[in-house]
MISE-309545 format. One record per residue (C-alpha): y, z, x; residue number from 1. Coordinates in nm, 3 decimals. Layout:
// residues N
Y, Z, X, NUM
...
//
This chain:
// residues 98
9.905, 10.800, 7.342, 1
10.052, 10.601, 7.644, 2
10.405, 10.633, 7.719, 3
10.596, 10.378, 7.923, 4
10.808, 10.433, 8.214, 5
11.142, 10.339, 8.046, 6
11.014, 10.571, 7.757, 7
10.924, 10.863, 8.002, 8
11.302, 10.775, 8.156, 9
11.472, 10.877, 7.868, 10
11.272, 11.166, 7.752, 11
11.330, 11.326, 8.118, 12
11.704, 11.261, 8.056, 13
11.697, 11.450, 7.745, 14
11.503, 11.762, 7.887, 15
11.756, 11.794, 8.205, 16
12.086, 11.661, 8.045, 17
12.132, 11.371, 8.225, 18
12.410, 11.101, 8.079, 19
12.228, 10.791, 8.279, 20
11.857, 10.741, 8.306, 21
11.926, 10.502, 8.524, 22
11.929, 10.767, 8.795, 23
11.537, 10.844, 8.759, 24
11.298, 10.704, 8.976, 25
10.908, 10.741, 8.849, 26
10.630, 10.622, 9.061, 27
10.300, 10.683, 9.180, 28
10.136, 10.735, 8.852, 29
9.741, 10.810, 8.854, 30
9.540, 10.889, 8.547, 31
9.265, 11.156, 8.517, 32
8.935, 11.106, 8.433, 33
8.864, 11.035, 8.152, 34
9.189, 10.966, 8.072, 35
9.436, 11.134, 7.849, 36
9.640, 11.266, 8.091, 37
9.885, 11.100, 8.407, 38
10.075, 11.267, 8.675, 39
10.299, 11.111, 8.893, 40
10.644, 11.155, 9.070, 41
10.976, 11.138, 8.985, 42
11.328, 11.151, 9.188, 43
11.648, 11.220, 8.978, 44
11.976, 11.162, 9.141, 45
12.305, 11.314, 9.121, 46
12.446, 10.913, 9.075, 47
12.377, 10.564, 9.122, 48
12.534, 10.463, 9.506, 49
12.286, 10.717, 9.624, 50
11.983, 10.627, 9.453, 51
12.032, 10.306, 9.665, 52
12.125, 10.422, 9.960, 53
11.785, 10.617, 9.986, 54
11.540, 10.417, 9.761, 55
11.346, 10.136, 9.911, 56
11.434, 9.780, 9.763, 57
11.119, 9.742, 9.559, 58
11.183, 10.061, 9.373, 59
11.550, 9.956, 9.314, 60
11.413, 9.652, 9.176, 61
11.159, 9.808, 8.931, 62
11.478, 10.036, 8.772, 63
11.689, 9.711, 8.722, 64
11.952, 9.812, 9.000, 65
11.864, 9.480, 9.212, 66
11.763, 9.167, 9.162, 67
11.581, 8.978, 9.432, 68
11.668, 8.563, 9.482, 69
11.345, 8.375, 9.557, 70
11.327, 8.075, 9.718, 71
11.085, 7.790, 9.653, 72
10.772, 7.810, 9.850, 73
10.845, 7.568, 10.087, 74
11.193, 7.721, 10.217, 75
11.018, 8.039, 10.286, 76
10.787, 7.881, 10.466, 77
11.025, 7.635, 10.681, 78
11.212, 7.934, 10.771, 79
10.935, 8.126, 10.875, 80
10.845, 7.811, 11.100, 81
11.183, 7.818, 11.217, 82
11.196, 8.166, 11.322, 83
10.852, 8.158, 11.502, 84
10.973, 7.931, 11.767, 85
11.323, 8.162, 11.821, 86
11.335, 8.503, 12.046, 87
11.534, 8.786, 12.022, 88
11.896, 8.729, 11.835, 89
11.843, 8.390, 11.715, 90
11.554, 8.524, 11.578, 91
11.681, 8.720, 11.388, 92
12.010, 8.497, 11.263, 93
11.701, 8.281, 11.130, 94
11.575, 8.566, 10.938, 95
11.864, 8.701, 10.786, 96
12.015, 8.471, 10.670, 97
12.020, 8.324, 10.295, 98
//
């Protein structure tokens, strides 16, 4: 039987007590041959502001803690065009900002 991530989540927050599953990060799952069996990792915090200081953003965005604004094709691209002709600081005003 497969078992989801969000499934897997709360089972791993009954075994160690944990109040929010929000707070465990799995990843990096890989199934045997044959199949039958995964392994992968998992990170449990002790609360949510440091799971995002240390996660990386696409993680954060897997577990529901961010949400990511996209642009339309075209403004992505503009602004990379933008930013390609810039140096240094205005570079980088061009890329950061939203």
């Amino acid at each position: 039987r497969m078992f989801q991530k969000k499934e897997l989540q709360k089972k791993l927050a009954e075994i160690f007590k944990i109040k929010d599953p929000s707070v465990i990060f799995l990843f990096g799952f890989k199934t045997k041959f044959g199949g039958g069996r995964s392994s992968g990792f998992v990170f449990i915090y002790f609360d949510i502001r440091s799971a995002r200081v240390i996660e990386p953003r696409y993680r954060l965005v897997r577990n529901d803690l961010l949400e990511i604004q996209k642009s339309s094709t075209k403004q992505r691209k503009e602004k990379k065009n933008r930013a390609s002709k810039k140096r240094g600081k205005e570079k980088s005003k061009i890329k950061n900002a939203k």
